[in-house]
C-alpha positions as CSV (number, residue, x, y, z in Angstrom):
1,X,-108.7,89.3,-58.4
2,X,-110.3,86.6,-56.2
3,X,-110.7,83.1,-57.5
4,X,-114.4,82.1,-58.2
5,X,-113.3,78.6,-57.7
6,X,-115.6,77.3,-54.8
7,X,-112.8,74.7,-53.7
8,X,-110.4,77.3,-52.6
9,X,-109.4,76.5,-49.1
10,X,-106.9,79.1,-48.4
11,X,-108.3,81.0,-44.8
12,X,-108.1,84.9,-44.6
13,X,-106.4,86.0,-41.3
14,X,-106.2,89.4,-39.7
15,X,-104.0,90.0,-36.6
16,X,-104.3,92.3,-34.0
17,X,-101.9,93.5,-30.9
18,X,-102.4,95.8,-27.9
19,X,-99.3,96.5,-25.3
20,X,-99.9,99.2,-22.8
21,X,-96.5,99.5,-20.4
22,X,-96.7,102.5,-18.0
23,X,-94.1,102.8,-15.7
24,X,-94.0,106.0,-13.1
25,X,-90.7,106.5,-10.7
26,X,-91.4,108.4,-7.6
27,X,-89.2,110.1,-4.6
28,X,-91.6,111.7,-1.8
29,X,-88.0,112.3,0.2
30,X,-84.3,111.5,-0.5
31,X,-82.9,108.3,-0.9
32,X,-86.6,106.5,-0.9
33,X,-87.0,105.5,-4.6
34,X,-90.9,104.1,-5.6
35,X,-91.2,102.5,-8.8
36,X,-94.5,101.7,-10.5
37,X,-95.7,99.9,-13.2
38,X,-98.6,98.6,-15.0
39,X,-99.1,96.9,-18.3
40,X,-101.7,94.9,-20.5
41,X,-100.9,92.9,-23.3
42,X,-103.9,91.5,-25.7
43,X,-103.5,89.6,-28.8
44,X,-105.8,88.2,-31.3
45,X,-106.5,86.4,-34.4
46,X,-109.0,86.3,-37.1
47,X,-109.5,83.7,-39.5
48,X,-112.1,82.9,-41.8
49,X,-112.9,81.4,-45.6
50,X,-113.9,84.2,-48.2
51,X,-114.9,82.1,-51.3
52,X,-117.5,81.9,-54.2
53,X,-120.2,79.4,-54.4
54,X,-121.4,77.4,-56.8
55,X,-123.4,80.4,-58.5
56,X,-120.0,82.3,-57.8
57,X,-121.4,84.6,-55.3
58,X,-118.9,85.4,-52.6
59,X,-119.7,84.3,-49.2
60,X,-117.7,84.1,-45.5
61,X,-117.3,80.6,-44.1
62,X,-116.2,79.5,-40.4
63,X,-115.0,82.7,-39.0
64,X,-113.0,81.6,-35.8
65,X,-110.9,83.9,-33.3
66,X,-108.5,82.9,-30.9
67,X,-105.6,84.6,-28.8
68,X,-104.8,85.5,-25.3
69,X,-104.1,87.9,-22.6
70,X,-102.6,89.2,-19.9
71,X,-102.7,92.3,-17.5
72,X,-101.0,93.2,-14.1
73,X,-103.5,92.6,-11.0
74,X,-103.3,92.9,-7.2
75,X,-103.9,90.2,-5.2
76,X,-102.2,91.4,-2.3
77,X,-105.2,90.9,0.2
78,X,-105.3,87.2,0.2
79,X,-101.6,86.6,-0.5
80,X,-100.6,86.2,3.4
81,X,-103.5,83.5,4.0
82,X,-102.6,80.1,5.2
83,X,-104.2,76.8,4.3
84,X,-105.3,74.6,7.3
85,X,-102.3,72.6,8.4
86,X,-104.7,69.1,8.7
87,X,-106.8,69.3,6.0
88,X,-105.1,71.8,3.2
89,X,-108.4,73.7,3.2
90,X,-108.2,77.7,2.3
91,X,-110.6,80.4,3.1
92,X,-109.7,81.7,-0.4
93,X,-110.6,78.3,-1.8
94,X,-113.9,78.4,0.2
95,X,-114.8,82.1,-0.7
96,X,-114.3,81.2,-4.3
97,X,-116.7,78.0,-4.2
98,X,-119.4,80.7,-1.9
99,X,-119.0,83.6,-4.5
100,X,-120.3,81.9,-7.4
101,X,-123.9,82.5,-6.6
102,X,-124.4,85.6,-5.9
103,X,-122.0,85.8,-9.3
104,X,-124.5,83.3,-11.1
105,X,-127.4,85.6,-10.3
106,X,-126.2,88.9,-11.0
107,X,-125.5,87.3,-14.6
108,X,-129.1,85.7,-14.7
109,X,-130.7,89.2,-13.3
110,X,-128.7,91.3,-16.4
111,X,-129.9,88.4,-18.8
112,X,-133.2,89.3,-19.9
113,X,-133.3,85.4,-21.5
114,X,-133.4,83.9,-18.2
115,X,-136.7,82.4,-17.4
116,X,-136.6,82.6,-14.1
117,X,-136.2,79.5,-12.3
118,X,-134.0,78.3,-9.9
119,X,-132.5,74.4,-10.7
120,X,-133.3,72.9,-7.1
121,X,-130.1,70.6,-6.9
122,X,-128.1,73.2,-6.6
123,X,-130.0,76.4,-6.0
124,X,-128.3,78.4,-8.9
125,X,-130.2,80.1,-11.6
126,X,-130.8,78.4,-14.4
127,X,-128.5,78.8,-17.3
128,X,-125.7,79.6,-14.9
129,X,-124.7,76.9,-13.1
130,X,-121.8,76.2,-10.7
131,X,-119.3,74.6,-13.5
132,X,-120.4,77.9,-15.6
133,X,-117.2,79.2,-17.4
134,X,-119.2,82.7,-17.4
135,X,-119.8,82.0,-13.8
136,X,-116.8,80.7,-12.2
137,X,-113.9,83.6,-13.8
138,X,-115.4,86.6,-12.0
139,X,-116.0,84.1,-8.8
140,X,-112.4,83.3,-9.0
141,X,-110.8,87.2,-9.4
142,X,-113.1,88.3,-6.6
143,X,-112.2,85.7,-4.1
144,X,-108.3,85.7,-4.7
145,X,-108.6,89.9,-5.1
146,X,-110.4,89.6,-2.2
147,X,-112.9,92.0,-3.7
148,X,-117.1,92.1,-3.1
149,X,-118.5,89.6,-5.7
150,X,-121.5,91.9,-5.6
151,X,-119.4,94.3,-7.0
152,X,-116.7,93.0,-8.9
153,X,-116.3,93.4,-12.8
154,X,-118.1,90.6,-14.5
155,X,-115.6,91.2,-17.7
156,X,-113.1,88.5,-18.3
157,X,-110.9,90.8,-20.3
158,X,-110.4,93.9,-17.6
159,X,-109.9,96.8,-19.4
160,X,-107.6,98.8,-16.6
161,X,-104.0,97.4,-15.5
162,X,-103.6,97.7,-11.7
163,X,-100.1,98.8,-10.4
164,X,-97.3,96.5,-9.3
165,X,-94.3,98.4,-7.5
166,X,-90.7,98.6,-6.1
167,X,-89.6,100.0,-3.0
168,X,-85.9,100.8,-2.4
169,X,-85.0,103.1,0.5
170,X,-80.4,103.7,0.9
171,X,-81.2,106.6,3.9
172,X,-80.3,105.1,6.8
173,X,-76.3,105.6,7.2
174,X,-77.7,109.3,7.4
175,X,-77.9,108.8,11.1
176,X,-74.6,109.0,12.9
177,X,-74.9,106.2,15.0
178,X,-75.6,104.0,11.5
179,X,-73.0,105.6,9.5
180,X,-70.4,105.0,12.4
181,X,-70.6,101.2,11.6
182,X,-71.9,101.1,8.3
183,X,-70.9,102.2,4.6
184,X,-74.1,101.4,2.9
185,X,-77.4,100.1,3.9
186,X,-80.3,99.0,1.3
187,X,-83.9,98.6,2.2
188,X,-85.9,97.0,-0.3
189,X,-89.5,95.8,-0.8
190,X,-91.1,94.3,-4.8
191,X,-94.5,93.4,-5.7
192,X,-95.7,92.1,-9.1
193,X,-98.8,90.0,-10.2
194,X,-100.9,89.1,-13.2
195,X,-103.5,87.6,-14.0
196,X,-103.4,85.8,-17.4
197,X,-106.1,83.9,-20.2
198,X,-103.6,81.7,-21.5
199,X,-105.5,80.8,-25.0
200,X,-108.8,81.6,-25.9
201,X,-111.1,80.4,-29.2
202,X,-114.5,81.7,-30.5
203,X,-117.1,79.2,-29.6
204,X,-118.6,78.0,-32.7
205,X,-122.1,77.0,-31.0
206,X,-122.7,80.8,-29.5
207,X,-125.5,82.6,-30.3
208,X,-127.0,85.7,-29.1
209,X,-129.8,88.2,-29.7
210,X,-129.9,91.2,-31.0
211,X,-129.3,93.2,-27.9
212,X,-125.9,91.0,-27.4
213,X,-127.3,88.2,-24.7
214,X,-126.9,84.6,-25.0
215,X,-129.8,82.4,-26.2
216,X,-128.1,78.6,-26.7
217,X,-127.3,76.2,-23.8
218,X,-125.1,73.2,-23.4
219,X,-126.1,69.8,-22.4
220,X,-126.2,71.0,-18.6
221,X,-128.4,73.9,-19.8
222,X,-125.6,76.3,-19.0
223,X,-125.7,79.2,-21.5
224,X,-123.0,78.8,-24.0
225,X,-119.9,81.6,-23.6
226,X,-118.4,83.7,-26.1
227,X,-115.0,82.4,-25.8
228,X,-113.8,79.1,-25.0
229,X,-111.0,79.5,-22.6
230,X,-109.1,76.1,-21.5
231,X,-107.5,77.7,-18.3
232,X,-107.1,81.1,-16.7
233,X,-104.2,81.6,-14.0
234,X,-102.8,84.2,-11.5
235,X,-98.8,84.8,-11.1
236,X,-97.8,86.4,-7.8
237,X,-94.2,87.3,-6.6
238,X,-92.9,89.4,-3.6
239,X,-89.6,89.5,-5.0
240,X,-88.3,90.3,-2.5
241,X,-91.0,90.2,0.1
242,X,-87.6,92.0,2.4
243,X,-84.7,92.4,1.6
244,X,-81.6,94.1,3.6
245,X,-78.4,94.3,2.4
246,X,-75.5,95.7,4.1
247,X,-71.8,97.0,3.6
248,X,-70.2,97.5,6.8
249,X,-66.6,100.1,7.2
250,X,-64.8,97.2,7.9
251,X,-65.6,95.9,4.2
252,X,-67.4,93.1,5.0
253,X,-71.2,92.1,3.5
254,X,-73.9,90.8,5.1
255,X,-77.3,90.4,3.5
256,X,-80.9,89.3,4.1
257,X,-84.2,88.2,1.9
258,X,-87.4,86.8,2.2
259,X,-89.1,86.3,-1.1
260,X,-92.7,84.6,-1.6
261,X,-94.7,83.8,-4.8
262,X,-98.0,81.8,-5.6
263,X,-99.5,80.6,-8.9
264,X,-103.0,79.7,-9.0
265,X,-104.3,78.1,-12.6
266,X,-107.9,77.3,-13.2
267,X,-108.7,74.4,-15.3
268,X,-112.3,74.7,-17.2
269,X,-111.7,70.6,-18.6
270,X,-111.1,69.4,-15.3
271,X,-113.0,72.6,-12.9
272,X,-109.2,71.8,-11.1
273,X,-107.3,75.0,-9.2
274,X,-103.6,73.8,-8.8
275,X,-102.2,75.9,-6.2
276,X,-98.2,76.4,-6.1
277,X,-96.5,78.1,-3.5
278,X,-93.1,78.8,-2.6
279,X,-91.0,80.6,0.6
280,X,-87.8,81.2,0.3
281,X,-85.3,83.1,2.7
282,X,-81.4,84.1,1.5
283,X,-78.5,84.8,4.5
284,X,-75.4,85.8,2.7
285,X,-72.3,86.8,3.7
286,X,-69.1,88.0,1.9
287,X,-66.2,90.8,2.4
288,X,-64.5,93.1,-0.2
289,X,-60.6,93.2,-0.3
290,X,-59.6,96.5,-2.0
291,X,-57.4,97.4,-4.3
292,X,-56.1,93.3,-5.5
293,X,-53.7,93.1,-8.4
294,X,-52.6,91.4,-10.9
295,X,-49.3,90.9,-13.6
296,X,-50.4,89.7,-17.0
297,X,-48.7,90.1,-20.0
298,X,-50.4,91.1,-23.1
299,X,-48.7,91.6,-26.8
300,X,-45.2,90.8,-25.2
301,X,-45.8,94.0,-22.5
302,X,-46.6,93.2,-19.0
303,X,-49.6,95.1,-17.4
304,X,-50.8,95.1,-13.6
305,X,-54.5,95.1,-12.7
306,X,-55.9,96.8,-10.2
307,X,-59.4,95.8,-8.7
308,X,-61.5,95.2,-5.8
309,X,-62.4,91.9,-5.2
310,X,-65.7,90.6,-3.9
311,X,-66.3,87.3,-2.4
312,X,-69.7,86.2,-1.4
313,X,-71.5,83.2,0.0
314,X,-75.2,83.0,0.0
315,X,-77.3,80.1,2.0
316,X,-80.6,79.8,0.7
317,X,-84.0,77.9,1.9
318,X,-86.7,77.2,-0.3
319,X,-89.8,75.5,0.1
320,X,-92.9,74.4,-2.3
321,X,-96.2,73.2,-2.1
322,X,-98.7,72.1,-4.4
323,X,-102.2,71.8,-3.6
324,X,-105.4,70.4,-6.0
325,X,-108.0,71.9,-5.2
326,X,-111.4,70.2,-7.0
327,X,-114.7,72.3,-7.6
328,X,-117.1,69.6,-8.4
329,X,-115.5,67.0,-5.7
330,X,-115.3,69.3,-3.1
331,X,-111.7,67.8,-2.1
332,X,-108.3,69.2,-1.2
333,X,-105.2,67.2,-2.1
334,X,-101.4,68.1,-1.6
335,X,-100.1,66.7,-4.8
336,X,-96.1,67.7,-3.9
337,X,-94.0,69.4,-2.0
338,X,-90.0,70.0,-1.4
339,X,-87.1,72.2,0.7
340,X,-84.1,73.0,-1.3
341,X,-81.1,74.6,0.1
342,X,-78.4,75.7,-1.6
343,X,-75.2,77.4,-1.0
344,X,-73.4,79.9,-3.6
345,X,-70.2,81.0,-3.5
346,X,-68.7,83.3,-6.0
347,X,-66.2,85.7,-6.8
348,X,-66.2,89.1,-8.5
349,X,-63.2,91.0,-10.1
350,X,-63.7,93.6,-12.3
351,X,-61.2,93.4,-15.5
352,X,-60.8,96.7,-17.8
353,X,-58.7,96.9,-21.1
């Protein structure tokens, strides 16, 4: 059924999918709720040329693969640390740039194809050098894991999801003294992060041996990876960091957040970290009149609802911050920055037919 026609030009693709979601929901006590969850999502394709030459035997040309992936992470251990105020240097930043030699020679040690030597400009092995694609990813998830790059997992694609969670806890008008002010009271706490391979594509120059190590170099004798990936980032959010909200007997509202969130995306065209973070805090206010109502007529009949209504105002402060931060230059740049502050006012009224 296959054409014998050695012009055919028509690739053969295969697709493949993965999605792991696990969510757990946990009470160690009443009225402290803990909600888990983990995930990893993976998706590839496979395309090649399945055609006849000019004998008409069949042959496979250009197989490529490409796709991307994501997985939840925990970064949680270097999310509170601040750049320096002057210069916009991090000790995550720094840690990163220190970590990718000890990386580089763990990967030379395992690679029974490395001569050897050390290059003397830069003290790193050979074949793994500091711009190393194969060097710089597991440098990068152990200094912003804040993990022991003697230790962490040289895999780019990690094969377990780490949790993210939720805290909520509504027990404290349990205490008398609370409950003689208060009608509700709502603790609450939220964590997510993941760290993503936004696209990825089979490098067409790898080779390896039989035992599955690489044995071809590019022009700064670095040993050529697998998979070419463009950029690989990290998503953090404390959504909320804190938050407090708060219905007092008297019907009025009063709430409080803090929410924080950083996204760091490594460039492998540029060796470029962009750094974005943001801090927000939320004070809102509002109050609850009971039981507000309302004539309409419907269908010739007249009908009166009946409702609470909520009104809320909400001041919010945000600021962001974007720092470059370049491997090969050694520099850090702020490249932007901004405060916002908005105010929200709205109105709730519940309507039922």
């Amino acid at each position: 059924w296959l054409s014998s026609d050695s012009a055919v030009n028509s690739p053969i693709m295969r697709k493949h999918s993965q999605n792991i979601n696990a969510r757990v929901t946990y009470e160690p006590f009443k009225n402290f709720r803990i909600e888990i969850t983990a995930n990893r999502n993976f998706s590839r394709t496979n395309s090649e040329y399945f055609r006849a030459d000019s004998l008409g035997r069949f042959n496979t040309y250009a197989p490529v693969e490409n796709g991307s992936f994501s997985i939840s992470y925990l970064t949680w251990n270097t999310a509170f640390i601040t750049d320096d105020k002057k210069t916009y240097s991090s000790e995550n930043f720094e840690n990163f740039k220190q970590y990718r030699y000890e990386i580089a020679m763990r990967l030379a040690q395992d690679n029974p194809n490395w001569n050897g030597k050390i290059v003397d400009s830069t003290g790193f092995p050979d074949g793994y050098g500091p711009t190393s694609q194969d060097v710089l990813i597991p440098a990068f998830l152990a200094a912003y894991t804040g993990r022991n790059p003697g230790t962490v997992n040289l895999n780019t694609f990690p094969k377990i999801p780490l949790p993210n969670w939720r805290l909520t806890f509504t027990g404290l008008t349990n205490i008398k003294a609370i409950k003689k002010y208060f009608k509700s009271i709502s603790i609450g706490h939220g964590y997510r992060s993941s760290y993503n391979v936004g696209n990825y594509t089979s490098n067409v120059l790898y080779r390896a041996d039989d035992d599955g190590f690489q044995t071809v170099r590019d022009a700064v004798r670095n040993y050529i990876p697998e998979k070419e990936i463009a950029q690989i980032s990290i998503t953090e959010q404390f959504n909320p960091l804190f938050n407090l909200d708060m219905t007092w007997n008297n019907s009025l509202i009063t709430k409080i957040e803090f929410k924080k969130s950083r996204n760091l995306s490594l460039s492998f065209a540029n060796n470029q970290l962009t750094e974005i973070t943001s801090n927000e805090i939320i004070i809102g206010s509002g109050y609850r009149i009971k039981d507000v109502t309302f004539d309409i007529r419907s269908g010739g009949r007249k009908r009166t609802l009946k409702s609470d209504l909520s009104l809320k105002a909400d001041l919010s402060i945000r600021t962001n911050k974007t720092v470059l931060r370049k491997l090969v230059e050694n520099i850090d740049q702020i490249s932007a920055g901004q405060t916002m502050i908005a105010i929200n006012i709205s109105a709730d009224y519940n309507i039922s037919t």
